[in-house]
MARBA-3410 file (N, C-alpha, C, O; in Angstrom, 1 decimal):
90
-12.4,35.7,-16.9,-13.4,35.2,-16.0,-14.3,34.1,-16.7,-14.9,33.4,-16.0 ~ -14.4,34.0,-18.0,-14.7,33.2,-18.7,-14.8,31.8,-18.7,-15.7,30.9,-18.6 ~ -13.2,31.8,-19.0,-12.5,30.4,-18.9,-12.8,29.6,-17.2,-13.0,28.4,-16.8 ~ -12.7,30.6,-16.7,-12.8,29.7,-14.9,-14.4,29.5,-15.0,-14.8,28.5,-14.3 ~ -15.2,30.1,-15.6,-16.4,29.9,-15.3,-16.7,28.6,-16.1,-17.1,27.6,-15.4
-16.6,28.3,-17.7,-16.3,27.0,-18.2,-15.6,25.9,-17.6,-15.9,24.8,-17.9 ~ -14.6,26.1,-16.7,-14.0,25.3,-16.5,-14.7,24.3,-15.0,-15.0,23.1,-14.9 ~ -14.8,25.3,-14.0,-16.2,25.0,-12.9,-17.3,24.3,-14.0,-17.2,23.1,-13.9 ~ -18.0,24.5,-14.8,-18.9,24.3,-15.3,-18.6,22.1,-15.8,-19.1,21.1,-15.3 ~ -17.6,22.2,-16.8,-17.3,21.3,-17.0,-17.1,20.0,-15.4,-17.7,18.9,-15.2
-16.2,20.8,-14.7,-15.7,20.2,-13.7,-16.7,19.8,-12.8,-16.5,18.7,-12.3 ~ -17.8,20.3,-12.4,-19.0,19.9,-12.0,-20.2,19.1,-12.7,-21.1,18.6,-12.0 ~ -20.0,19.0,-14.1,-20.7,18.2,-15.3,-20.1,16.8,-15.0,-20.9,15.9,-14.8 ~ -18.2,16.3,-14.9,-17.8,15.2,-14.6,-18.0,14.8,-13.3,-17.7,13.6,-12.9 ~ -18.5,16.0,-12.3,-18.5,15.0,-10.9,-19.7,14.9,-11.2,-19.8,14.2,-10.2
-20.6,15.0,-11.6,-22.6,14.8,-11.5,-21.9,13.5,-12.0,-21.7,12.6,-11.2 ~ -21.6,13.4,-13.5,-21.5,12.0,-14.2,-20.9,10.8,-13.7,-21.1,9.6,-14.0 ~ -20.1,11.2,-12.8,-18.9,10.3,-12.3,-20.0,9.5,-10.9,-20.0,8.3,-10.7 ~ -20.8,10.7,-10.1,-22.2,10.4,-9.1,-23.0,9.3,-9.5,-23.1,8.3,-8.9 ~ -23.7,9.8,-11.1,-24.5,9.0,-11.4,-24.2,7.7,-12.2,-25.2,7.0,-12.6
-22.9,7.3,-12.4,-22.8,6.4,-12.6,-22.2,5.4,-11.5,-22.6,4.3,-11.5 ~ -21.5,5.7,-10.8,-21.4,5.1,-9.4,-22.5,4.6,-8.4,-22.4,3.5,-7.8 ~ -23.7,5.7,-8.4,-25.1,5.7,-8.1,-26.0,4.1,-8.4,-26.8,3.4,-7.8 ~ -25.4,4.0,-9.8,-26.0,3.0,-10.5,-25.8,1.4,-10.2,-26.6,0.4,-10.3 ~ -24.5,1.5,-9.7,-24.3,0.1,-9.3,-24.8,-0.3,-7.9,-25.1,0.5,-7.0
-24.7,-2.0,-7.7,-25.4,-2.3,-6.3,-24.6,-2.9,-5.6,-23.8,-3.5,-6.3 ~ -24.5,-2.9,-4.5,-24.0,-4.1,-3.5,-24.6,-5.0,-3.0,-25.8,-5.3,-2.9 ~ -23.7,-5.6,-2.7,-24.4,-7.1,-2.3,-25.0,-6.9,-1.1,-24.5,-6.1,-0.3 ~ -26.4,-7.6,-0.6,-26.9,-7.5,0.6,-26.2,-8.0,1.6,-25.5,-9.0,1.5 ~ -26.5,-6.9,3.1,-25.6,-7.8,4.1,-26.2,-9.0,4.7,-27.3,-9.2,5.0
-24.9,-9.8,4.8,-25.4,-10.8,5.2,-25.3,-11.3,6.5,-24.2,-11.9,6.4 ~ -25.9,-11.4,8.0,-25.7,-11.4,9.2,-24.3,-13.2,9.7,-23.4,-13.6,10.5 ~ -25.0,-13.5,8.7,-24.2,-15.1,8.8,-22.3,-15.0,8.2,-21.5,-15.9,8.4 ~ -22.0,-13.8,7.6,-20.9,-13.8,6.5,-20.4,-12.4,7.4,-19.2,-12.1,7.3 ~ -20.8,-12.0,7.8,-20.3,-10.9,9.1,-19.0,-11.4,9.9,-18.9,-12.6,10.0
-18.0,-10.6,10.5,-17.4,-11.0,11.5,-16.6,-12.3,11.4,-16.7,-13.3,12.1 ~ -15.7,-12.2,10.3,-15.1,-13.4,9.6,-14.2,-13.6,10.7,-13.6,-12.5,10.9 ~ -13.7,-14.6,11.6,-13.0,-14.4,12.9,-11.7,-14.5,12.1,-10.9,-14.7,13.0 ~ -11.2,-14.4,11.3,-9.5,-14.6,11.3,-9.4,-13.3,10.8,-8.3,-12.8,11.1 ~ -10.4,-12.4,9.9,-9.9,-11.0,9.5,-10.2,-10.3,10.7,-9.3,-9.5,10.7
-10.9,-10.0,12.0,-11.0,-10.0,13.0,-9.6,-9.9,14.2,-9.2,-9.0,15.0 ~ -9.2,-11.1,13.8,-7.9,-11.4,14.6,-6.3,-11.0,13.9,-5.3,-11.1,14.6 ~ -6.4,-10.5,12.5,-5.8,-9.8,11.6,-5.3,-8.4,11.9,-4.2,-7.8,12.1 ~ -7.0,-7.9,11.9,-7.4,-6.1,12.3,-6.4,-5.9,13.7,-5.4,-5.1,13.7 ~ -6.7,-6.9,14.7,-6.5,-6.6,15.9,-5.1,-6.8,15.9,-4.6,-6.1,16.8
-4.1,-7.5,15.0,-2.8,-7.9,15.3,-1.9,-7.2,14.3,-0.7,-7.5,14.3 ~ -2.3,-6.3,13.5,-1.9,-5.7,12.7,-0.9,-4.4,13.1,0.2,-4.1,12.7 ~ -1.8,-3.7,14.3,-0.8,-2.7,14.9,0.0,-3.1,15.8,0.7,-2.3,16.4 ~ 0.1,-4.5,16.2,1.4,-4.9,16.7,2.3,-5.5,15.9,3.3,-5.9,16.4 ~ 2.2,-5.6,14.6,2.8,-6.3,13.6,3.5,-5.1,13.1,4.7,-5.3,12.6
3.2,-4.1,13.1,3.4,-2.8,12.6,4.6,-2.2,13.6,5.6,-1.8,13.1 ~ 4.3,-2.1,14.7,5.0,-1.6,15.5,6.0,-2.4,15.9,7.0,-1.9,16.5 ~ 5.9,-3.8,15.7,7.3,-4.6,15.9,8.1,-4.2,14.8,9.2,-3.8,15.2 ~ 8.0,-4.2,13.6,8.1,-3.8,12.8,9.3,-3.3,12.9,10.4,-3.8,12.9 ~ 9.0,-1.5,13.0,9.8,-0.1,13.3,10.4,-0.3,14.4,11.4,0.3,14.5
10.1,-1.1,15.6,10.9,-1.2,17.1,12.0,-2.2,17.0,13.0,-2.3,17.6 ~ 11.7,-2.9,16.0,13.1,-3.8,16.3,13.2,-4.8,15.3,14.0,-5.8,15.5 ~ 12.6,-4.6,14.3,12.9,-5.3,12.6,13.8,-4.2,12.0,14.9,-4.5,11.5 ~ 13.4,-3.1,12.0,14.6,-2.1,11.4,15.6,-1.6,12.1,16.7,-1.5,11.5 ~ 15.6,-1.0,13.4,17.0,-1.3,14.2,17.6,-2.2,13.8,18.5,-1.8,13.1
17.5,-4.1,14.1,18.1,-4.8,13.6,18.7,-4.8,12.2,19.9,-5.2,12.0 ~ 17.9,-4.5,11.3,18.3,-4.5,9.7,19.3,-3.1,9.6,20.2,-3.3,8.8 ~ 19.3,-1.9,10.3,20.3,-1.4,10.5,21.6,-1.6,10.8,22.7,-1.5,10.3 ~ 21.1,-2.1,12.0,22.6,-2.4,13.3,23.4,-3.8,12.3,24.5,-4.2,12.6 ~ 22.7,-4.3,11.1,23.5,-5.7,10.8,23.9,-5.1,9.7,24.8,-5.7,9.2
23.6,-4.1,9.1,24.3,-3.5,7.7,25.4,-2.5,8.1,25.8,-1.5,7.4 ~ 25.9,-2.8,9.5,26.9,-1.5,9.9,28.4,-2.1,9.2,28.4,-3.2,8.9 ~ 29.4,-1.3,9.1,30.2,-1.8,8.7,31.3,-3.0,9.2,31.7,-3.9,8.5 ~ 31.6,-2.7,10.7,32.6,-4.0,11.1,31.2,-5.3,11.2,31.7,-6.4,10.7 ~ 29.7,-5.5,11.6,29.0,-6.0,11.6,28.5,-7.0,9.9,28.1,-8.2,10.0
28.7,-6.5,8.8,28.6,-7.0,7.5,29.3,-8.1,7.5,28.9,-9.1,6.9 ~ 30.5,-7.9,8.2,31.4,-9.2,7.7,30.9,-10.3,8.6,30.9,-11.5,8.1 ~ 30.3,-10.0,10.1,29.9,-11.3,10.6,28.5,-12.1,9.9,28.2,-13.3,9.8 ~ 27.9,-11.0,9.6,26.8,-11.6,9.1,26.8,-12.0,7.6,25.9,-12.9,7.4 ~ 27.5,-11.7,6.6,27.5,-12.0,5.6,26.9,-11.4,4.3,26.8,-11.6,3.1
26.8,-10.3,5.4,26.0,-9.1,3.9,27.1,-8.3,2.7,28.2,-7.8,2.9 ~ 26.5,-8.4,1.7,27.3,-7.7,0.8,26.4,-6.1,0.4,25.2,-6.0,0.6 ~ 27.2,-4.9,-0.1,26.5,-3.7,0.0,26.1,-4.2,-1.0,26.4,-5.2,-1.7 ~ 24.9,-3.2,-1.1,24.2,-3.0,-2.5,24.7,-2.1,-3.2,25.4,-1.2,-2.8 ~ 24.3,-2.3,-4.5,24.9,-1.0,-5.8,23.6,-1.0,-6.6,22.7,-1.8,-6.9
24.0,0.3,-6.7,23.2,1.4,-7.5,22.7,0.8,-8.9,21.5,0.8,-9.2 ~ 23.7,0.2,-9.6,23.6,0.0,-10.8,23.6,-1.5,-11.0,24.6,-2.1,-11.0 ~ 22.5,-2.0,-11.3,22.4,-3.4,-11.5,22.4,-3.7,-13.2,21.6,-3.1,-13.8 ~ 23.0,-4.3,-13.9,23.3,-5.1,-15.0,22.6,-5.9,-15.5,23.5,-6.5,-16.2 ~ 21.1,-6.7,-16.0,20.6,-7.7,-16.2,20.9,-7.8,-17.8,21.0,-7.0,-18.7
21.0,-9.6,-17.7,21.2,-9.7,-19.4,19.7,-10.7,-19.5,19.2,-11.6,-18.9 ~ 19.2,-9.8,-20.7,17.8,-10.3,-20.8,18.4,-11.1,-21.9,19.4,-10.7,-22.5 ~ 17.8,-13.0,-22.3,17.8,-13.9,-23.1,16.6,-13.7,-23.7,15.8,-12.8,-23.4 ~ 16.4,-14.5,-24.6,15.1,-14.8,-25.3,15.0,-16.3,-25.6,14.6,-16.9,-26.6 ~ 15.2,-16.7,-24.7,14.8,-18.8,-24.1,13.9,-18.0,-23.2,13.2,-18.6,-22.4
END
C-alpha cells in the first residue's frame, strides 16, 4: 500500500508541475480583424467532402485497378515486401 501511495503522490506532483508550467505561458490576443480567415473557412467546410470522396470512390477505384486481369490494362506492377536500396556516399 505503500508503493501506490508514493506513486499517486509523485504522479500528482508531475501533473501540478506540468499545470504550472503550462499556466505560465501566454497567448496572443484575439484579434477581431485576423478572425475568420475565408480560405481556412472554406477548407473546414470542404474537408468532409474531400474525405468522403475519398473512401466512396478513390479507394474502390484503387482497388478495382489493382485487380488482377485489370493490372495489365492499367499498367500496375505488384508490390513486394522486400525492397533492396543501395545507399552511395556521392
Amino acid at each position: 500500500m505503500g508503493r501506490y501511495i508514493q506513486y499517486i503522490r509523485s504522479l500528482t506532483l508531475v501533473v501540478v508541475i506540468i499545470f504550472l508550467i503550462a499556466s505560465a505561458s501566454w497567448a496572443d490576443e484575439y484579434d477581431l480583424r485576423q478572425a475568420g480567415q475565408p480560405w481556412r473557412i472554406i477548407a473546414n467546410a470542404l474537408n468532409p467532402l474531400g474525405v468522403t470522396l475519398d473512401y466512396l470512390v478513390a479507394r474502390p477505384l484503387h482497388w478495382f485497378l489493382h485487380l488482377k486481369p485489370v493490372d495489365k490494362l492499367t499498367g500496375h506492377s505488384q508490390f513486394t515486401e522486400k525492397k533492396e536500396y543501395v545507399e552511395t556516399m556521392y
